[in-house]
N, C-alpha and C positions, 0 to 999 in steps of 0.2 A: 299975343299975350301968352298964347299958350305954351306956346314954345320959349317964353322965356321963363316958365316956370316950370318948363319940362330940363331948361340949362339949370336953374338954381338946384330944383332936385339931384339933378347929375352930378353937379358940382359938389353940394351937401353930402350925395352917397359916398362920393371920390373923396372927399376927407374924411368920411367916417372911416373908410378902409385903411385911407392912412394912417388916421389914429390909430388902428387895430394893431395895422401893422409895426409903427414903431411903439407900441403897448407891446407887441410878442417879440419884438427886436430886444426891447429892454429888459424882456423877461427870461430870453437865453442870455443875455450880458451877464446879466444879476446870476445864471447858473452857473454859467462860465466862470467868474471872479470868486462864487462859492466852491467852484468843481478844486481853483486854482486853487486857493486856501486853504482846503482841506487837503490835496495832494502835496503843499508847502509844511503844511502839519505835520503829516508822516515822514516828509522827510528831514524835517528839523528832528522827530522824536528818532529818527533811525539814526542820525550823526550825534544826535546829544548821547544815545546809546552806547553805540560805537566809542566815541571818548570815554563812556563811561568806564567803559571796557580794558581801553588802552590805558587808564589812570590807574585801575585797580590792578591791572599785572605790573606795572611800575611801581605801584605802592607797595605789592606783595613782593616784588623783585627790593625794594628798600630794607623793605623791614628785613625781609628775608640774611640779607647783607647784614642789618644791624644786630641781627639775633645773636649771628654767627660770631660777630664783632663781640658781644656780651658770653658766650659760652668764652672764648678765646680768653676775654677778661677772668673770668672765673678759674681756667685751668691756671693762666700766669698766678694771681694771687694765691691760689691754692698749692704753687709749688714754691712760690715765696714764704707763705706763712710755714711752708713744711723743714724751709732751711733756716727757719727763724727758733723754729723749735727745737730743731736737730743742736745749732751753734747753742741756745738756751740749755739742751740737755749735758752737751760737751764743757759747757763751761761754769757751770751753777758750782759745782763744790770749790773751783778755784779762788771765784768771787766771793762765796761765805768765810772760805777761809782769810785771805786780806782781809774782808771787812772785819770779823772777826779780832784777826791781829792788828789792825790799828786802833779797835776801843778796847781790846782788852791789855795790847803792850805799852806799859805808860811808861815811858820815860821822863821824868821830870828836869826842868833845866827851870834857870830865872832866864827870865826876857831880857834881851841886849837891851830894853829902855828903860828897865827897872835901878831907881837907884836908891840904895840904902844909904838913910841920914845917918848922920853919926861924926 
């Protein structure tokens, strides 16, 4: 008898070890899959960066372009409104003058529809 209680003891210790053991097995796993997470972390924040990176010199490279796009616009109108004024300054006393001579030269005539009874 005694020796089968000296096997259950044995048997009993020999599981408790293995409990232990896959207890600490499970508990480098679980460090492991955290080690891994968090090393997955930094490098999702270093490529989200990165793009961030690449997006903002492209956006600055856009705008950049479009600014230039808008000064460009600015000179063109500004040398159109210049020849707008120039033709306005060239041409203003000729225009007063016609206008001028068609309300104040009246020549009167009877209209081709006009007809007098009689």
């Amino acid at each position: 008898m005694a020796s089968q209680s000296a096997g259950i003891q044995q048997l009993l210790q020999a599981e408790k070890r293995a409990a232990e053991r896959v207890a600490e097995a499970r508990k480098r796993k679980n460090r492991r899959l955290k080690q891994a997470k968090e090393e997955a972390q930094a490098e999702i924040e270093q490529y989200r960066l990165q793009r961030e990176k690449e997006f903002k010199a492209k956006e600055a490279a856009a705008l950049g372009s479009h600014g230039s796009c808008s000064e460009e616009m600015e000179k063109e109108t500004s040398a159109k409104m210049s020849i707008i004024l120039e033709n306005y300054k060239q041409n203003r006393e000729k225009v007063l003058e016609d206008l001028l001579s068609f309300v104040c030269d009246i020549k009167p005539e009877i209209h081709v529809n006009y007809r007098i009874n009689g």
